[in-house]
C-alpha positions in Angstrom: 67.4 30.6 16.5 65.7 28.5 14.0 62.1 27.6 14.4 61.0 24.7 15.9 59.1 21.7 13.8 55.7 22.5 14.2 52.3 20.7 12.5 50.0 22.8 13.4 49.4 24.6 10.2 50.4 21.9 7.1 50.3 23.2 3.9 49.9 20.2 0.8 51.7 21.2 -2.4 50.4 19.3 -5.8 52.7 19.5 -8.5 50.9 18.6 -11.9 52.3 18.1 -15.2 49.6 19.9 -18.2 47.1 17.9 -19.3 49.1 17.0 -22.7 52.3 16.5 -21.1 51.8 14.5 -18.5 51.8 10.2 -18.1 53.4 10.1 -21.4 55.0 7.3 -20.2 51.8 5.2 -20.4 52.4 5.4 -24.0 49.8 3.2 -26.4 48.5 1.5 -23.1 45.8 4.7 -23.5 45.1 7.4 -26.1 45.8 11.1 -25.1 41.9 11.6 -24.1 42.0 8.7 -21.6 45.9 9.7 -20.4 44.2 13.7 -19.7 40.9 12.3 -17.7 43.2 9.5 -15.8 45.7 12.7 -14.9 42.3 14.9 -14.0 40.5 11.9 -12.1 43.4 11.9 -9.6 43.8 15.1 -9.2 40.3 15.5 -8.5 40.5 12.2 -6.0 43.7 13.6 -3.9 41.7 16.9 -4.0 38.6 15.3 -2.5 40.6 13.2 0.1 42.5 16.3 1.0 39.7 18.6 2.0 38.4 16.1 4.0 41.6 15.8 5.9 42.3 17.7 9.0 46.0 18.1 9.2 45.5 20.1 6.0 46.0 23.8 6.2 45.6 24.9 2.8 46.0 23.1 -0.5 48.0 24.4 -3.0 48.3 22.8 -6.9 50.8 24.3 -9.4 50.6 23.6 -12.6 51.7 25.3 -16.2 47.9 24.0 -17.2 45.1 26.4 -16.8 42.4 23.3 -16.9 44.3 22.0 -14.2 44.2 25.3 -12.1 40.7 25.3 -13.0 40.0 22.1 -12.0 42.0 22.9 -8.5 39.7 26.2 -8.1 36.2 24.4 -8.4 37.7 21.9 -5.7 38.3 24.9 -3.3 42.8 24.1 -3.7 44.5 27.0 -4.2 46.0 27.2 -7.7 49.4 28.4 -8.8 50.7 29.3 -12.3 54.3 27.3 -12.9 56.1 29.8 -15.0 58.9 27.3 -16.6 59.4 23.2 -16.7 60.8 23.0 -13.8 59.2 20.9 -11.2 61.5 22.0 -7.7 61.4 25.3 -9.0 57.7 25.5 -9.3 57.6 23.6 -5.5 59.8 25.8 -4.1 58.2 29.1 -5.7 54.6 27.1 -3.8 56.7 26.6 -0.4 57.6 30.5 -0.9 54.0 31.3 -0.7 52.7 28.6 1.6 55.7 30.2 4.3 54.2 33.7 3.8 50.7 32.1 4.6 51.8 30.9 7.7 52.6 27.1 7.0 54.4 25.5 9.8 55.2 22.1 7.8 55.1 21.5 4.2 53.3 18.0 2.5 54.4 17.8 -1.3 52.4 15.0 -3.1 52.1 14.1 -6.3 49.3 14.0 -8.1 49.3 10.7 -9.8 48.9 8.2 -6.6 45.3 6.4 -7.6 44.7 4.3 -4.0 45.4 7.4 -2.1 43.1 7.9 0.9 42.6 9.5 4.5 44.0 6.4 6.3 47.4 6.4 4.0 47.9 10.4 5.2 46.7 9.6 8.7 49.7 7.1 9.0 52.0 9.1 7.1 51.2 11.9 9.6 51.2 9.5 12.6 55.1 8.8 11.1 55.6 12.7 11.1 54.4 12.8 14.8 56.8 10.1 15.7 59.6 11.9 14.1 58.7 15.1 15.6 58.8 13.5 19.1 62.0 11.8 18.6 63.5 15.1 17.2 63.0 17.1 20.6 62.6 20.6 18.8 64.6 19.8 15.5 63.4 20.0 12.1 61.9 17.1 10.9 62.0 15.6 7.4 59.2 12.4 6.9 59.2 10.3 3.3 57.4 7.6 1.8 59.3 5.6 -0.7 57.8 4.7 -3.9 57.4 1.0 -4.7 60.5 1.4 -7.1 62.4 1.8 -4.0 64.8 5.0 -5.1 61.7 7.6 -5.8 59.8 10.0 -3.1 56.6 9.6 -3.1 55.3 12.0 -0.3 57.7 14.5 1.4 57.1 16.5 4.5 59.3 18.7 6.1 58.7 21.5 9.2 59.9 24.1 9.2 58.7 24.0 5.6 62.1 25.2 4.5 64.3 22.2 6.1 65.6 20.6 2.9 65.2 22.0 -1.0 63.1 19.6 -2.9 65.2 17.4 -5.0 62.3 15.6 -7.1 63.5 13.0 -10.5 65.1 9.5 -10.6 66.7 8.7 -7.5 65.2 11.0 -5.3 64.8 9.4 -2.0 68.5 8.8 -1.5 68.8 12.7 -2.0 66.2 13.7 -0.1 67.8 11.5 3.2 71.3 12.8 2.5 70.1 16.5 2.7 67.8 15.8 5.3 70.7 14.0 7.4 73.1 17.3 6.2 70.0 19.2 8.3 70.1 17.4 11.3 66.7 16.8 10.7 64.6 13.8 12.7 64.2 11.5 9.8 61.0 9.3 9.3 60.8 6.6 5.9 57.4 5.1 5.2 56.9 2.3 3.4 53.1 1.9 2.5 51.9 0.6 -0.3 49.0 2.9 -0.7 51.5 5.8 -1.0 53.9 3.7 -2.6 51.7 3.3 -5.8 52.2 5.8 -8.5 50.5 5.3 -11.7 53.2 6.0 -14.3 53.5 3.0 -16.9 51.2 0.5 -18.4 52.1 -2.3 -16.4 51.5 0.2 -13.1 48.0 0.2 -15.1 47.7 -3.4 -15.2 48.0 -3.5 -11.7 45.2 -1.2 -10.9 41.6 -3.0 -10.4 39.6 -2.4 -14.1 36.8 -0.7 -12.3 39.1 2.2 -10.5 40.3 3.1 -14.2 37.2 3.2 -15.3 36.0 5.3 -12.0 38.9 7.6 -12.3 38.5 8.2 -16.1 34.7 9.5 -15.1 35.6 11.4 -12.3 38.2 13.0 -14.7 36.1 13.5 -17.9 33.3 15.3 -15.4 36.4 17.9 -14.7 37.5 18.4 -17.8 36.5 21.8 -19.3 34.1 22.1 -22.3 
């Protein structure tokens, strides 16, 4: 018999690009020393707000970059080495060792949300609760859309294992189709704190001056001599 959804024991997942490959989207809006502290000074934010949050069991960040699992080390996440470029390869191989840890549910986040905080997760998990309340013992499967409408920005599924991550353009859509194919209790969240993803430089127009400028600290203190 399958196992039941359960949150007692959530495990986060951070997938993170290396330091030189990642944002490269943001193109001249920053050079690649601003582009790697803006990547670090999330990380290190979502790190922060994650250790301070209950629901989570263990943290784990996996990443081709060993600045980036150094960086997750000093903030007490667990890091893991991604072997090739393949980011739902590299979830699932964390989700493989999150289930032998004992994780009941599985969080994936990115890494790149800049107004994520503890009230965003608490009402994503509040979503998660109502979805595991309406599914009377089946697995659930809880989302938050990014503000593009078609991405996923925050995925949660228990048992861990209930859908395959299907990460990339047009994501959400595939993520409810499996998750419907799972008979899964289906919750979609639409906040704009989760929502946010910084990605191109009119998502870095959006953001207040002073939080770039706080980020790109909080990053260039992380980054490794």
């Amino acid at each position: 018999m399958p196992a039941a959804a359960d949150l007692s024991a959530i495990h986060v997942v951070l997938p993170i690009r290396s330091l030189s490959g990642g944002k490269l989207r943001l193109g001249a809006a920053v050079d690649a020393e601003e582009r790697a502290a803006l990547i670090v000074g999330m990380l290190r934010q979502t790190l922060a707000v994650l250790a301070a949050w209950p629901p989570a069991a263990a943290v784990h960040v996996v990443s081709p970059d060993p600045d980036v699992a150094a960086v997750a080390l000093a903030a007490g996440a667990r890091p893991l080495r991604q072997l090739d470029g393949r980011l739902n390869a590299a979830i699932r191989a964390a989700r493989d060792v999150a289930q032998a840890e004992g994780a009941t549910a599985l969080l994936i986040l990115p890494g790149d949300l800049p107004l994520l905080d503890a009230a965003a997760l608490d009402r994503f998990h509040e979503a998660a609760d109502a979805a595991l309340a309406a599914g009377r013992g089946r697995p659930i499967v809880t989302l938050a859309a990014a503000d593009a409408g078609d991405g996923t920005n925050a995925l949660l599924c228990s048992p861990p294992a209930t859908i395959e991550p299907s990460f990339g353009p047009h994501s959400l859509d595939r993520h409810l189709r499996a998750a419907r194919e799972a008979g899964a209790s289906i919750q979609v969240v639409v906040d704009p704190t989760l929502g946010f993803d910084l990605d191109t430089p009119a998502d870095l127009e959006r953001l207040d001056p002073h939080r770039v400028t706080a980020l790109e600290a909080l990053g260039a203190e992380a980054s490794p001599a």
